[in-house]
Structures are given as C-alpha cells and as structure tokens.
PDB file as gemmi writes it, atoms N, CA and C in Angstrom:
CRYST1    1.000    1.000    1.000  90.00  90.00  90.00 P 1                      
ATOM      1  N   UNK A   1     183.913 265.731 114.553  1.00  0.00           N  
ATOM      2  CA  UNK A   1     182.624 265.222 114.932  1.00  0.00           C  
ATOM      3  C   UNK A   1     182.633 263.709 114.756  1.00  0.00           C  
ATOM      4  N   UNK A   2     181.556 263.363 115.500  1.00  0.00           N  
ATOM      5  CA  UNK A   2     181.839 261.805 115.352  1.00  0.00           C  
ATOM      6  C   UNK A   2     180.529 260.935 115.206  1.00  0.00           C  
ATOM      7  N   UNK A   3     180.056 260.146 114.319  1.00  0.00           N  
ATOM      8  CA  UNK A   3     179.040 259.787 114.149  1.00  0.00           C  
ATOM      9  C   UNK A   3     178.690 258.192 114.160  1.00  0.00           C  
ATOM     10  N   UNK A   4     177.901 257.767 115.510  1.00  0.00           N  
ATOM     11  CA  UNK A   4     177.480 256.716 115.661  1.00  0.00           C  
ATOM     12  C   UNK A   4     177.005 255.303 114.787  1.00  0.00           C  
ATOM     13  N   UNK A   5     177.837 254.210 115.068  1.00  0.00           N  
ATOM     14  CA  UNK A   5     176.623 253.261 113.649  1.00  0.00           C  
ATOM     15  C   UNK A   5     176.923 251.967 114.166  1.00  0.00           C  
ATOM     16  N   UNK A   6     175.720 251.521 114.538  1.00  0.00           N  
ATOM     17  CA  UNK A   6     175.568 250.445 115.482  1.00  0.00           C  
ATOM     18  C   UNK A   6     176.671 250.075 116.338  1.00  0.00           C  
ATOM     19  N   UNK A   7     176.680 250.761 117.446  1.00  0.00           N  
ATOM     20  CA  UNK A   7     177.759 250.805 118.385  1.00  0.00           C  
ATOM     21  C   UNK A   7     179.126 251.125 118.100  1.00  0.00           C  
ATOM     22  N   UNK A   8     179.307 251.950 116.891  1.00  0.00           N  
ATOM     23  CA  UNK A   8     180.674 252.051 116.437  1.00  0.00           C  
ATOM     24  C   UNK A   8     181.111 253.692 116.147  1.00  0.00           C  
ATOM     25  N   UNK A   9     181.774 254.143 116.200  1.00  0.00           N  
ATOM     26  CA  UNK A   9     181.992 255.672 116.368  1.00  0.00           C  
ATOM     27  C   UNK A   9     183.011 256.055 115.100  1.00  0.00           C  
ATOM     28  N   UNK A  10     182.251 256.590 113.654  1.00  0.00           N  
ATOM     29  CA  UNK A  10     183.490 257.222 112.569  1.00  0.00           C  
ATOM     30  C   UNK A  10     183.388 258.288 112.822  1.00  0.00           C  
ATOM     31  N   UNK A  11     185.029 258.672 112.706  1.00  0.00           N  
ATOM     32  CA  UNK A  11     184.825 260.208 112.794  1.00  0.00           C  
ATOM     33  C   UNK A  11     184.490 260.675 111.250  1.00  0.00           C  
ATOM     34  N   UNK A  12     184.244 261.795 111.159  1.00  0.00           N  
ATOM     35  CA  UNK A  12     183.626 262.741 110.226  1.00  0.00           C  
ATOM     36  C   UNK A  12     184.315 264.332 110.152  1.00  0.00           C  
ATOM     37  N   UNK A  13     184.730 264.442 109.232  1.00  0.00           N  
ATOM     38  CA  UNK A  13     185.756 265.871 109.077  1.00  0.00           C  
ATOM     39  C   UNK A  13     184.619 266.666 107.929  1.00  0.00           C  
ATOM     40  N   UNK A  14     184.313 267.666 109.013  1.00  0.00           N  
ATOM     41  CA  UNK A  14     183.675 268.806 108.052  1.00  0.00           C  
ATOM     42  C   UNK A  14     183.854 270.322 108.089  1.00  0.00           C  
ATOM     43  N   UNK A  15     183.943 271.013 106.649  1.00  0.00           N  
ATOM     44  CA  UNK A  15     184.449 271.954 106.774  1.00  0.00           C  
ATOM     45  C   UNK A  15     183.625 273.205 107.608  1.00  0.00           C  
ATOM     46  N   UNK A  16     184.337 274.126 107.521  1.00  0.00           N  
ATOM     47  CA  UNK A  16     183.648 275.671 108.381  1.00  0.00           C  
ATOM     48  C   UNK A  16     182.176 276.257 107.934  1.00  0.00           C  
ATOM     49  N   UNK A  17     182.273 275.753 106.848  1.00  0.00           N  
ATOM     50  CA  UNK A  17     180.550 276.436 106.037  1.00  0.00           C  
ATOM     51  C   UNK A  17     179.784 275.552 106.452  1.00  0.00           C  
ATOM     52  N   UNK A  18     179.738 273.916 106.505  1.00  0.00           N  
ATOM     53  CA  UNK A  18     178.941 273.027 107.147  1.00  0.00           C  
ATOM     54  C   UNK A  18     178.961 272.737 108.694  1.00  0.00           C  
ATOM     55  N   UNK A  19     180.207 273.466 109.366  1.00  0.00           N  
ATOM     56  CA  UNK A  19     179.928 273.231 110.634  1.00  0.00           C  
ATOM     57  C   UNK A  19     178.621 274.028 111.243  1.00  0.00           C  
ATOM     58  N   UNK A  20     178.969 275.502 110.084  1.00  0.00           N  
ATOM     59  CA  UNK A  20     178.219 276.400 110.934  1.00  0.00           C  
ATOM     60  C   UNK A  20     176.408 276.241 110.476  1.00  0.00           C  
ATOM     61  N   UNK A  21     176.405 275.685 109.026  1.00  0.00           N  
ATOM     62  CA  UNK A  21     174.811 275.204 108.467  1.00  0.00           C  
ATOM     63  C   UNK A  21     174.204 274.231 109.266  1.00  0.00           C  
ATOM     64  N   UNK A  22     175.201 273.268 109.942  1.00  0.00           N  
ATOM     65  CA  UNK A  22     175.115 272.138 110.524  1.00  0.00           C  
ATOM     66  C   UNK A  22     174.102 272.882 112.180  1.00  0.00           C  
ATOM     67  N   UNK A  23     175.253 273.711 112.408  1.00  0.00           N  
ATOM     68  CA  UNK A  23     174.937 274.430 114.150  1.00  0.00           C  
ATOM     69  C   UNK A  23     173.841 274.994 114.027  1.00  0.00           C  
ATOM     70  N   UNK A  24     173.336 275.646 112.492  1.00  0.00           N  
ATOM     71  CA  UNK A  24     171.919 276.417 112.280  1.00  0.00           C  
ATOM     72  C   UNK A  24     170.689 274.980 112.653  1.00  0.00           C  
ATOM     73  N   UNK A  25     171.046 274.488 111.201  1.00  0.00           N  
ATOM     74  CA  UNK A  25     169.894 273.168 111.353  1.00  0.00           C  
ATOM     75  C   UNK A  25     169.651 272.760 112.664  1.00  0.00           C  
ATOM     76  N   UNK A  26     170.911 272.179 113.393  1.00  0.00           N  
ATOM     77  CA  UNK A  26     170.671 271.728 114.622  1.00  0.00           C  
ATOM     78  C   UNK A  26     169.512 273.015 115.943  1.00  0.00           C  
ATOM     79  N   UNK A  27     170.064 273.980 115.519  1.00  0.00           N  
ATOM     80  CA  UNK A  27     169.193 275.028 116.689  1.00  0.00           C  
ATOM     81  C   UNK A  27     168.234 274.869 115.677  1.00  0.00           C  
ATOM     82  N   UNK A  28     167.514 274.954 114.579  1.00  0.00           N  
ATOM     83  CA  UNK A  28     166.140 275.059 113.982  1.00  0.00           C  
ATOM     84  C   UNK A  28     165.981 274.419 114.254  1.00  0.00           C  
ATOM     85  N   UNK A  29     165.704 272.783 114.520  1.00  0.00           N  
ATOM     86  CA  UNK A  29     164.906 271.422 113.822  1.00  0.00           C  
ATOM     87  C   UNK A  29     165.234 270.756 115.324  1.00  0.00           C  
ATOM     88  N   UNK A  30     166.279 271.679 116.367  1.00  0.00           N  
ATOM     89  CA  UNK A  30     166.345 270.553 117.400  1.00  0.00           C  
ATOM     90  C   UNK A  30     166.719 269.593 117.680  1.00  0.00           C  
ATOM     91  N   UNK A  31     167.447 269.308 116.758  1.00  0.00           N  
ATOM     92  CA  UNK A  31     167.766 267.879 116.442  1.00  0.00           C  
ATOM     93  C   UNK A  31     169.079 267.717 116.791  1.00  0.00           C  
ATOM     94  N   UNK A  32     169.763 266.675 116.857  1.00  0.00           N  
ATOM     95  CA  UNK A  32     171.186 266.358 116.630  1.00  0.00           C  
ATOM     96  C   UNK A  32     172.237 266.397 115.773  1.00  0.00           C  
ATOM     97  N   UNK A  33     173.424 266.104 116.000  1.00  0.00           N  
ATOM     98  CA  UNK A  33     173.882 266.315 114.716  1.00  0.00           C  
ATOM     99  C   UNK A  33     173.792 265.011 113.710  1.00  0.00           C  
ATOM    100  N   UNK A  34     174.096 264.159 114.485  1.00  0.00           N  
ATOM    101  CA  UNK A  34     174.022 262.914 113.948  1.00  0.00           C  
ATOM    102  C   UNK A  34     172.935 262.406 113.717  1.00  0.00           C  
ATOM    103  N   UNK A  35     171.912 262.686 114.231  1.00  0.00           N  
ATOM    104  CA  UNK A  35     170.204 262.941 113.231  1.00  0.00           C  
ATOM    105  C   UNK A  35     170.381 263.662 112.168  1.00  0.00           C  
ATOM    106  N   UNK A  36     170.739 264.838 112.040  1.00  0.00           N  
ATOM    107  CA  UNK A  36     170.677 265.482 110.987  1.00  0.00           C  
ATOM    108  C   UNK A  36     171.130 264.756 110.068  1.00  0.00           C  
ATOM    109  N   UNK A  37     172.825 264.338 110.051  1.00  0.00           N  
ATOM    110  CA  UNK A  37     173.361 263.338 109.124  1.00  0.00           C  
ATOM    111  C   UNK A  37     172.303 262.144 108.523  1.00  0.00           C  
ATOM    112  N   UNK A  38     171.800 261.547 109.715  1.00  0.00           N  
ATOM    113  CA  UNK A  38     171.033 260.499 109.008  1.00  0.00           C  
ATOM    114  C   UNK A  38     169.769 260.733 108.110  1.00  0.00           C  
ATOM    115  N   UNK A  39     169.178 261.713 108.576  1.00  0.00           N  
ATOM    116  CA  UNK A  39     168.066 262.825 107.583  1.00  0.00           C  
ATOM    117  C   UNK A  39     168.847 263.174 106.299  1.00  0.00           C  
ATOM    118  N   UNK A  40     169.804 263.074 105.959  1.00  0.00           N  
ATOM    119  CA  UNK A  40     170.710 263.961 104.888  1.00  0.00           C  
ATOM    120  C   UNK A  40     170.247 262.517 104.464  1.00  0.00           C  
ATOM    121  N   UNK A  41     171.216 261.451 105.159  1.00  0.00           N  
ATOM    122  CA  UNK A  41     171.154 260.152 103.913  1.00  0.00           C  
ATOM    123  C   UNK A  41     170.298 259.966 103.708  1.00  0.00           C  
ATOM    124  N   UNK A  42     169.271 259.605 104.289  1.00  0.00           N  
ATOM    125  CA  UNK A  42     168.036 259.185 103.734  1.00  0.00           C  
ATOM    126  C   UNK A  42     167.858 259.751 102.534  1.00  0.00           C  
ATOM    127  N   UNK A  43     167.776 261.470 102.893  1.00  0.00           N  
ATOM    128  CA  UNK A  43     167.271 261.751 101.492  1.00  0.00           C  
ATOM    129  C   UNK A  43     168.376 261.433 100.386  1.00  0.00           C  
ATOM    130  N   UNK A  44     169.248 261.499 100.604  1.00  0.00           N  
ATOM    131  CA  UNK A  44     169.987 261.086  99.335  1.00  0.00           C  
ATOM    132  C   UNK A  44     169.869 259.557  99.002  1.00  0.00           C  
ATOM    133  N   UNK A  45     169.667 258.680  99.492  1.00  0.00           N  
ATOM    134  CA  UNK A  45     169.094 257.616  99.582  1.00  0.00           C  
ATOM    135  C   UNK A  45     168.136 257.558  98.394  1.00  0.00           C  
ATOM    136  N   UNK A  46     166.560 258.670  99.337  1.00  0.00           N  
ATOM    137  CA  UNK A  46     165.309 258.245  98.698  1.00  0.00           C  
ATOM    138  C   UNK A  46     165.536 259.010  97.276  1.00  0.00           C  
ATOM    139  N   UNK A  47     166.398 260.078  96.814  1.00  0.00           N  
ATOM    140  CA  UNK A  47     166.600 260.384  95.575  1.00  0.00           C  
ATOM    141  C   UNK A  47     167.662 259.494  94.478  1.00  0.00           C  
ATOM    142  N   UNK A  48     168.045 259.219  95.414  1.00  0.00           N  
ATOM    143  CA  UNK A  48     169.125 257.526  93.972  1.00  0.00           C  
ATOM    144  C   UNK A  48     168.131 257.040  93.585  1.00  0.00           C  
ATOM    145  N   UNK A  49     167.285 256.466  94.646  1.00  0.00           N  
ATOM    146  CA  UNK A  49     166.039 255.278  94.438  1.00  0.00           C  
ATOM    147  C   UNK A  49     165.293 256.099  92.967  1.00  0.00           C  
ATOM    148  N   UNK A  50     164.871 257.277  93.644  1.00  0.00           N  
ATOM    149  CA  UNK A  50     163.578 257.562  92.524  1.00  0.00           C  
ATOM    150  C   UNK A  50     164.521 257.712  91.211  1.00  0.00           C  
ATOM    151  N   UNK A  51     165.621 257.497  91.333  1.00  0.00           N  
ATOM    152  CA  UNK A  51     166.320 257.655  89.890  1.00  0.00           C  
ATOM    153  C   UNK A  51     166.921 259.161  89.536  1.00  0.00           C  
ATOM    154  N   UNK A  52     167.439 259.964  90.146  1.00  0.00           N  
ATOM    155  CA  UNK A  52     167.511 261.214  90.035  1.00  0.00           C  
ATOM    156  C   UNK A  52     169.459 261.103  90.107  1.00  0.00           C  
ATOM    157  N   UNK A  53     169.971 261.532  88.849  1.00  0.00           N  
ATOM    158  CA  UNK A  53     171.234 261.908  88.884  1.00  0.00           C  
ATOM    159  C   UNK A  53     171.649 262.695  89.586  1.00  0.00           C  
ATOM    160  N   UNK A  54     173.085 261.880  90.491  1.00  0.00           N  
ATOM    161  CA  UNK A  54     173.572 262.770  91.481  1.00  0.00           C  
ATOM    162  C   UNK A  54     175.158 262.581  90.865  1.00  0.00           C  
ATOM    163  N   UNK A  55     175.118 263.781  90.139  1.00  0.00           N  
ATOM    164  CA  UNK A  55     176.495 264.226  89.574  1.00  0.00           C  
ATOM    165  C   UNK A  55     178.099 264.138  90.626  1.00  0.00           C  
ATOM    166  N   UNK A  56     177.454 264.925  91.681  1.00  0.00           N  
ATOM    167  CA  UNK A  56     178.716 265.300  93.006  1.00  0.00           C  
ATOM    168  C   UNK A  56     179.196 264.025  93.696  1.00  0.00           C  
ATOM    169  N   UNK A  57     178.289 262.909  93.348  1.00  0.00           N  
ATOM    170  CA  UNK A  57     178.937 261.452  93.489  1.00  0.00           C  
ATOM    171  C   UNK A  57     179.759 260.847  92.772  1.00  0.00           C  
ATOM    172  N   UNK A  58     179.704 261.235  91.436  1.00  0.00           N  
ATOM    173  CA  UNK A  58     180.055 260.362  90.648  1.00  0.00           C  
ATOM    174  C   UNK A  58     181.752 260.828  90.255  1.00  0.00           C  
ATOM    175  N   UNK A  59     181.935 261.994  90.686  1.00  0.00           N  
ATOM    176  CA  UNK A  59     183.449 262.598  90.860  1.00  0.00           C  
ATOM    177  C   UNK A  59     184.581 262.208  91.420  1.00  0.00           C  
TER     178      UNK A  59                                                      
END                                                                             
C-alpha cells in the first residue's frame, strides 16, 4: 500500500490482520485507506498530547 504526503508516495507494509481490519473500516466508514491512516494519526497524535502513555512506541 502506498500512502500519500504532500506529493510524495511511502510505501507502507502491513500485515494480513490489518489488511483485512483495514478493508472492514474502509467498507464501514467509506473512507479510504489513506484517510483511515491519517484518522489513526491524529488520534495517536491527540493522545501523546493529552499525555497518555503509549508503551508500543517506546519499544
């Protein structure tokens, strides 16, 4: 998959359990995939901000 950022294209390697959560979200919410991605950061974003330990980063 490949995900857009200001005119620039990274690819993105994801495994079989997120392709297929990914293909759900996308048919629920309508959305894209690469919307979805950016909905993900945000929220992980707006939870650093409020101060909330994110363990699976820090690995």
């Amino acid at each position: 998959m490949v995900l857009a950022s200001e005119n620039k294209r990274l690819p993105v390697t994801v495994n079989e359990q997120r392709q297929l959560e990914l293909r759900r979200l996308k048919k629920k919410y309508n959305k894209s995939e690469s919307k979805l991605f950016c909905i993900a950061l945000d929220l992980l974003i707006a939870q650093e901000k409020a101060g909330f330990e994110l363990p699976i980063l820090s690995k």
